[in-house]
TORTORSE-288332 format. One record per residue: residue in one letter; chain; x, y, z of N, C-alpha, C, O in turn. Coordinates in nm, 4 decimals, decimal comma. Example, Ala and Ser with C-alpha at 12.3 -4.5 7.8 and 13.67 -1.06 7.14 Angstrom:
BEGIN
["A"; "A"; [1,3190; -0,5690; 0,7800]; [1,2300; -0,4500; 0,7800]; [1,3200; -0,3300; 0,7800]; [1,4236; -0,3319; 0,8465]];
["S"; "A"; [1,2850; -0,2250; 0,7080]; [1,3670; -0,1060; 0,7140]; [1,2900; 0,0030; 0,7870]; [1,3409; 0,1138; 0,8039]];
This chain:
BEGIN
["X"; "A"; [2,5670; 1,2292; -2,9217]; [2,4795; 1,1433; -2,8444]; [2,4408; 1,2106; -2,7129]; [2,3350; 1,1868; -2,6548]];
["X"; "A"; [2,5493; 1,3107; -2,6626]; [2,5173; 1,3107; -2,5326]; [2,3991; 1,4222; -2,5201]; [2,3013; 1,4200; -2,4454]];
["X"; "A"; [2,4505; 1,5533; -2,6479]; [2,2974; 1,6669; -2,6440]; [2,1629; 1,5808; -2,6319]; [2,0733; 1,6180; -2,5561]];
["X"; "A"; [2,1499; 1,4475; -2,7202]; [2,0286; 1,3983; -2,7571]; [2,0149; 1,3215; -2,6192]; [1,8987; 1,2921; -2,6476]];
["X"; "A"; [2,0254; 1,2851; -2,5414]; [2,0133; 1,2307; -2,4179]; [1,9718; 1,3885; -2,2810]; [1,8971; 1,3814; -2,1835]];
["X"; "A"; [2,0529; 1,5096; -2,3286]; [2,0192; 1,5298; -2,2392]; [1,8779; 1,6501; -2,2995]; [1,8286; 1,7359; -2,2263]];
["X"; "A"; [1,8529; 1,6353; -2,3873]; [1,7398; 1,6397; -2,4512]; [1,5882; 1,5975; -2,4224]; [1,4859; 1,6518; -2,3805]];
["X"; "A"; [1,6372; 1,4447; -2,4769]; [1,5198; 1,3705; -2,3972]; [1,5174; 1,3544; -2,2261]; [1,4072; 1,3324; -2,1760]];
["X"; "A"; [1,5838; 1,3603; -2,1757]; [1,5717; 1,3826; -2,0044]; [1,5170; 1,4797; -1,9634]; [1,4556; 1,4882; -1,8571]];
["X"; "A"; [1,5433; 1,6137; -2,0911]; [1,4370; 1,7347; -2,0376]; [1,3812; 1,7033; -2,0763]; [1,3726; 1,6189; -1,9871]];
["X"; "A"; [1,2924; 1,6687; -2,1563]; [1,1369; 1,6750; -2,2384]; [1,0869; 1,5652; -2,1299]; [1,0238; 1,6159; -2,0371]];
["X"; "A"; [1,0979; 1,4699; -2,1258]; [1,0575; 1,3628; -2,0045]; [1,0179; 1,4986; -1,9003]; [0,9069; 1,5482; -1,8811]];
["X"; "A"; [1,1598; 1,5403; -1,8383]; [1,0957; 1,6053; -1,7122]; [0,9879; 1,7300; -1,6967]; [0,9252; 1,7776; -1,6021]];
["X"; "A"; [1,0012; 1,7660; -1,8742]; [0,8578; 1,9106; -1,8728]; [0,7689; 1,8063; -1,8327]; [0,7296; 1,8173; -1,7166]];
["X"; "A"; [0,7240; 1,7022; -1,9007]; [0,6141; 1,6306; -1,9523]; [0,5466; 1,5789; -1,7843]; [0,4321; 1,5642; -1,7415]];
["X"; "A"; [0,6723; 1,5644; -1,7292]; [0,6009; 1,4665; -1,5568]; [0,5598; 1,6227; -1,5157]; [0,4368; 1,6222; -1,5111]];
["X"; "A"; [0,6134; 1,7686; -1,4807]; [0,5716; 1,8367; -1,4592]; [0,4150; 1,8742; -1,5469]; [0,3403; 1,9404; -1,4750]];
["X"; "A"; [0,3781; 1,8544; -1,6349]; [0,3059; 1,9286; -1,6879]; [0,1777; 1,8486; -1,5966]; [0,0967; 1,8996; -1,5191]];
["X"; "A"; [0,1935; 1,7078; -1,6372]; [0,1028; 1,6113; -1,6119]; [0,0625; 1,6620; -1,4196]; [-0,0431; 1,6603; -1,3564]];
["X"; "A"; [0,1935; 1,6989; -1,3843]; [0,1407; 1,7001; -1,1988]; [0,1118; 1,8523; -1,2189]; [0,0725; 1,8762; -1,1047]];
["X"; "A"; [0,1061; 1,9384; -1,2658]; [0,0283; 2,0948; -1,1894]; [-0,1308; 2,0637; -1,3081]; [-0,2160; 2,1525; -1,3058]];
["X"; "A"; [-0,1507; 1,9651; -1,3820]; [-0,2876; 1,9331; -1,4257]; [-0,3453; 1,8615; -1,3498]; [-0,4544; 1,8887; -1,2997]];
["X"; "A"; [-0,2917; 1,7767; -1,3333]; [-0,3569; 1,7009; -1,1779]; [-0,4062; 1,7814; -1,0892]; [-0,5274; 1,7661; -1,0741]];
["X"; "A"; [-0,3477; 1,8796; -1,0102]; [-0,3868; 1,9828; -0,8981]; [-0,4902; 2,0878; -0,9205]; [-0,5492; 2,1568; -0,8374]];
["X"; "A"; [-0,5003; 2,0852; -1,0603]; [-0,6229; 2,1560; -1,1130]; [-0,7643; 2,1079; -1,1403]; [-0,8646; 2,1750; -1,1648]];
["X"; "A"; [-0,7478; 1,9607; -1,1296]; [-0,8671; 1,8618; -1,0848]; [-0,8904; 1,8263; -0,9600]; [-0,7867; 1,7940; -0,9019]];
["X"; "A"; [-0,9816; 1,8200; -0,8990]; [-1,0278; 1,7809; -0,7459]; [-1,0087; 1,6444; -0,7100]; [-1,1198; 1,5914; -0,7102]];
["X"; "A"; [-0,9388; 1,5801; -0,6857]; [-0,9767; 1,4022; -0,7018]; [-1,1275; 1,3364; -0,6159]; [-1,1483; 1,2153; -0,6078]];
["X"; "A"; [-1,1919; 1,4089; -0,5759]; [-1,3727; 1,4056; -0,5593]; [-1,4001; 1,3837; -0,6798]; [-1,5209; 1,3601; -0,6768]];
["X"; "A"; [-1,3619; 1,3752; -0,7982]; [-1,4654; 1,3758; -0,9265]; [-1,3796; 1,3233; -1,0174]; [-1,3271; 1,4017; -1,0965]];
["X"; "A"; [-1,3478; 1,1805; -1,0251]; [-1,2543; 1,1027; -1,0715]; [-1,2499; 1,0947; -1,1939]; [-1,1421; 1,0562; -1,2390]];
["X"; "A"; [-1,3696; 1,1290; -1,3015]; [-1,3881; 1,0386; -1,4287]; [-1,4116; 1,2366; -1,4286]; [-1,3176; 1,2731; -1,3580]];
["X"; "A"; [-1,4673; 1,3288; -1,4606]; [-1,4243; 1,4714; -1,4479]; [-1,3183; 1,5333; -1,4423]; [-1,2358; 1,4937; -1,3600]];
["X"; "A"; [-1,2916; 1,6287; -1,5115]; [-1,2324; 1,7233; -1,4248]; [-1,2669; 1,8733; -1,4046]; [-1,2971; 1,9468; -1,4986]];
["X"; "A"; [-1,2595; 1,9170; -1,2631]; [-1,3474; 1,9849; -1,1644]; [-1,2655; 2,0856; -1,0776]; [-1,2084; 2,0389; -0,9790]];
["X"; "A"; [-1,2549; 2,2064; -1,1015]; [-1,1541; 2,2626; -1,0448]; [-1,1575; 2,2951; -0,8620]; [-1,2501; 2,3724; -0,8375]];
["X"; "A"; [-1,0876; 2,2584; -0,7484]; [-1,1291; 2,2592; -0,6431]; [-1,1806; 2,3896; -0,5979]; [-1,1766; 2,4860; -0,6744]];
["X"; "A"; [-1,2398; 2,4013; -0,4509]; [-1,2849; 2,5207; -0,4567]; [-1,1726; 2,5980; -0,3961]; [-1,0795; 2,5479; -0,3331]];
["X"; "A"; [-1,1931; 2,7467; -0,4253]; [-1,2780; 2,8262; -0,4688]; [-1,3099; 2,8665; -0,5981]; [-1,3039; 2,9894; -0,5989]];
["X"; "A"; [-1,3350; 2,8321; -0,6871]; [-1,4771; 2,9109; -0,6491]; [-1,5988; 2,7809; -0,6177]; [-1,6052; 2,6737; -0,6779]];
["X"; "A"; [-1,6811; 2,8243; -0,5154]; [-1,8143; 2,7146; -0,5111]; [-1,8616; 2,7282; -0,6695]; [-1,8712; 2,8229; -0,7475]];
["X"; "A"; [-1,8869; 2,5814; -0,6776]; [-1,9844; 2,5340; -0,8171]; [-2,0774; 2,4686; -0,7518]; [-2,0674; 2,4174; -0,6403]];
["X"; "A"; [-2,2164; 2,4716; -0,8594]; [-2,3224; 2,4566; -0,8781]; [-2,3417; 2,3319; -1,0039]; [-2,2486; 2,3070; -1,0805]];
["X"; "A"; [-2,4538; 2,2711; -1,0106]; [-2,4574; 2,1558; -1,1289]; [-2,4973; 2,2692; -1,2568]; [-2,4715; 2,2491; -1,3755]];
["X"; "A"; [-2,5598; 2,3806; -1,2068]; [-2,5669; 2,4504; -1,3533]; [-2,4779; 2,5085; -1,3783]; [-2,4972; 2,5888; -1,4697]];
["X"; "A"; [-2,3367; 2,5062; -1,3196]; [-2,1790; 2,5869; -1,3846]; [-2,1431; 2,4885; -1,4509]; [-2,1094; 2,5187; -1,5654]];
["X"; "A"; [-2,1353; 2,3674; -1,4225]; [-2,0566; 2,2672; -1,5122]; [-2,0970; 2,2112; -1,6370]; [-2,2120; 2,2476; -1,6619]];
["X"; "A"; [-2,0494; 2,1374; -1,7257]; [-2,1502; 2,0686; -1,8563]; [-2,1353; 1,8931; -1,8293]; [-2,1642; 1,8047; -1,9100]];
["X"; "A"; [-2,0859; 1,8785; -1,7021]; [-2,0721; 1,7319; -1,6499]; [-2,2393; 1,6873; -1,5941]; [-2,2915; 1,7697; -1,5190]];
["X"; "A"; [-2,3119; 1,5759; -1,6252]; [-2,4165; 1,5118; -1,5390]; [-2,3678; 1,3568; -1,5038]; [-2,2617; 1,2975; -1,5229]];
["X"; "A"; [-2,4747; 1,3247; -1,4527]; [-2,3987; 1,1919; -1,3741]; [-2,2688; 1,0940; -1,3441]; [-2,2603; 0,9712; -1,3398]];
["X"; "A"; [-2,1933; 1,1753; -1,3294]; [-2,0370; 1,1824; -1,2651]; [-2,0164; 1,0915; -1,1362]; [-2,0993; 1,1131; -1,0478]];
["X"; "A"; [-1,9254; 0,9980; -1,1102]; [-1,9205; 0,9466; -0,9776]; [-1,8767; 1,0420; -0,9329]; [-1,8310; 1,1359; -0,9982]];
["X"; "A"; [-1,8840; 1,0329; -0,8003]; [-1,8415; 1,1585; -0,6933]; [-1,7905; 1,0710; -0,5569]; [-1,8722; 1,0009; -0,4972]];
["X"; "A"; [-1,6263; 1,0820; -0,5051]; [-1,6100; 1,0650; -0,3750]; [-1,6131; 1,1815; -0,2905]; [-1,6069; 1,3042; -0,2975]];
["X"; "A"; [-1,6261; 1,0815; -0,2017]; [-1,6090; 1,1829; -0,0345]; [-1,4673; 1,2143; -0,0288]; [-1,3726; 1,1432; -0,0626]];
["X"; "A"; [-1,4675; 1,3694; 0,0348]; [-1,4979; 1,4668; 0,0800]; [-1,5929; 1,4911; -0,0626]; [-1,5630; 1,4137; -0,1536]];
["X"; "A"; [-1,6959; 1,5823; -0,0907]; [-1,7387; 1,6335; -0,2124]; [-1,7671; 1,7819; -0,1881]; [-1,8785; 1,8298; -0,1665]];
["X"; "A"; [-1,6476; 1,8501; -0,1947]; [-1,6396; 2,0286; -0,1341]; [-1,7244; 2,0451; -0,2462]; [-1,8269; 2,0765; -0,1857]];
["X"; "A"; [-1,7572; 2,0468; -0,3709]; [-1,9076; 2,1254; -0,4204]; [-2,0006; 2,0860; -0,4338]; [-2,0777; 2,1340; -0,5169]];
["X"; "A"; [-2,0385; 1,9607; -0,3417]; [-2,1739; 1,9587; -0,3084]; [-2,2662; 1,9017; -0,4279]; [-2,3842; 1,9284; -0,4508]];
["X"; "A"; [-2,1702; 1,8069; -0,5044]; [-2,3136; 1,7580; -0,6415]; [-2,3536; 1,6609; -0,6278]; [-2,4338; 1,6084; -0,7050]];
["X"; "A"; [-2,3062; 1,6077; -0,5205]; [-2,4230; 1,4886; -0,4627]; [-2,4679; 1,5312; -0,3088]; [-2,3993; 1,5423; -0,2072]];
["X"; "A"; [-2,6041; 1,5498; -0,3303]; [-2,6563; 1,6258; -0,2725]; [-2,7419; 1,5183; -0,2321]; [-2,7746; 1,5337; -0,1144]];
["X"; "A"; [-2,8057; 1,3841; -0,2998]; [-2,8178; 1,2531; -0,1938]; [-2,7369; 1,1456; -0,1263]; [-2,7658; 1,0576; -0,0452]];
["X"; "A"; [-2,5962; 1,1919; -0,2030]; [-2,5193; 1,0825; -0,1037]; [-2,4908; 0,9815; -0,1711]; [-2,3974; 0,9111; -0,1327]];
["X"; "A"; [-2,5527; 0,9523; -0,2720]; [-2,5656; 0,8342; -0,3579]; [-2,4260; 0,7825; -0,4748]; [-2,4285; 0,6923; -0,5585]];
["X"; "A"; [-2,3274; 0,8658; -0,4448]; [-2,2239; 0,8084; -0,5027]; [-2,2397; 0,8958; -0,6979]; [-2,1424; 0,9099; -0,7720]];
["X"; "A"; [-2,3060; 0,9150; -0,7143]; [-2,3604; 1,0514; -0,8597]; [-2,3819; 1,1789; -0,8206]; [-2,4702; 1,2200; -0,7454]];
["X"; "A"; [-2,2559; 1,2682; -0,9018]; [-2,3422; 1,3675; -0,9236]; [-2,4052; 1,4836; -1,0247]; [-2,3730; 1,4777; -1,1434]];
["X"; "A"; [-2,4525; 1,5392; -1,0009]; [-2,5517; 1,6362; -1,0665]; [-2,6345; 1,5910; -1,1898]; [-2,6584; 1,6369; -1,3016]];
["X"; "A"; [-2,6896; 1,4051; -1,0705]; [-2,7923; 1,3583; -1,1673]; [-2,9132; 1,3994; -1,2631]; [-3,0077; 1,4548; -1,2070]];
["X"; "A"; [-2,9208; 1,3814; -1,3853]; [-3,0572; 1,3982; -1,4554]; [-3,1043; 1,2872; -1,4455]; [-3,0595; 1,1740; -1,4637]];
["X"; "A"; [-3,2552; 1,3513; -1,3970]; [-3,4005; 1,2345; -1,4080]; [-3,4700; 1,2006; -1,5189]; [-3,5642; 1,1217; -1,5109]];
């Protein structure tokens, strides 16, 4: 019983790790995305994301009116 306990206590603890250094690889500016922070600057033609909510701070710049979307198509 006790290997299988301390088994599952590791696999639990890869799993919370895995989940938090994926997190840090998303920007939380781009909530429903994921968007790697900068550096490197992105552009709306690097990504395959369009109309994305976007919060403030927005370090790459894909809302470029302010309007809470970005790298709207018209």
């Amino acid at each position: 019983m006790r290997p299988f306990l301390t088994l599952l206590i590791a696999a639990i603890v890869a799993l919370f790790a895995i989940q938090l250094a994926s997190a840090k690889a998303c920007d939380r500016a781009y909530p429903t995305v994921c968007i790697a922070p900068k550096p490197p600057n992105l552009d709306c033609k690097n990504i395959p994301h369009r109309n994305f909510p976007v919060r403030s701070p927005d370090p790459h710049r894909f809302d470029r009116d302010r309007d809470g979307i970005g790298c709207e198509t018209r």
